[in-house]
LUMFI-701103 format. One line per field, with one value per residue (C-alpha): residue number from 1; x negated, y negated, z negated. Coordinates in pm, whole numbers, plus 50000, padded with zeros to 5 digits. Layout:
nr	c(NUM  ...)
c1	c(X  ...)
c2	c(Y  ...)
c3	c(Z  ...)
REM end
This chain:
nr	c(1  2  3  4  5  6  7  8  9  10  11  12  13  14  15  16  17  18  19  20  21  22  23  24  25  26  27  28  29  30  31  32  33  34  35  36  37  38  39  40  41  42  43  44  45  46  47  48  49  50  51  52  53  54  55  56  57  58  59  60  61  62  63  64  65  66  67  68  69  70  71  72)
c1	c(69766  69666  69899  69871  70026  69846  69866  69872  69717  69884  69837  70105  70346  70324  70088  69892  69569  69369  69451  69378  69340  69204  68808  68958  69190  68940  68693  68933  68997  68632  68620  68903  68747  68401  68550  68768  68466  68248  68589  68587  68185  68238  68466  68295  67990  68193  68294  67939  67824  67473  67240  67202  67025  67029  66929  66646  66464  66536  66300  66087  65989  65901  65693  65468  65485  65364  65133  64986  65020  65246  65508  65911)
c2	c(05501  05503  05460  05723  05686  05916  06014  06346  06543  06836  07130  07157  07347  07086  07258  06982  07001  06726  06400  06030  05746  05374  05416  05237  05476  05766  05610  05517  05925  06000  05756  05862  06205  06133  05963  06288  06529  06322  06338  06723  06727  06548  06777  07040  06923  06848  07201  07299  07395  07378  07174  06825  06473  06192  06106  05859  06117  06378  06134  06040  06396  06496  06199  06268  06653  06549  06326  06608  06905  07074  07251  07241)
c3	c(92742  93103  93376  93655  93994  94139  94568  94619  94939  95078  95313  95546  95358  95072  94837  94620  94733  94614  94407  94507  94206  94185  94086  93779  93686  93754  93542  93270  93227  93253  92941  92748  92827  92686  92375  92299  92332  92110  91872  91905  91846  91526  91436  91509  91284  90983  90952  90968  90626  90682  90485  90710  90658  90767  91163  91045  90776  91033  91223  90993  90930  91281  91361  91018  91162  91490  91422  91154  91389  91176  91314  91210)
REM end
């Protein structure tokens, strides 16, 4: 878990305007952030019911279809 101590910026009736973190805490969230939306796109995919194949036939096929001209 991250620890957040964040500063806060305010107007000057004490509205929250803005937030102020350590680079290393901001860039610890943008990580945890990343890893959670590639959690939610695999997910996602597994509840697709579409036919799928593997990444390297998927490959395989459109190099031999570009290098024939054929279209997907």
């Amino acid at each position: 878990m991250i620890r957040v101590n964040p500063q806060f910026i305010t107007d000057s009736f004490g509205k929250k305007l803005s937030v102020v973190l350590p680079m290393s805490v901001y860039e610890a969230i943008l990580e945890e952030l990343e890893e959670l939306e590639d959690v939610r796109l695999y997910d996602e995919g597994k509840k697709d019911q579409r036919p799928s194949m593997p990444i390297d036939d998927a490959f395989r096929l459109i190099e031999a279809n570009r290098k024939t001209g054929d279209g997907i």
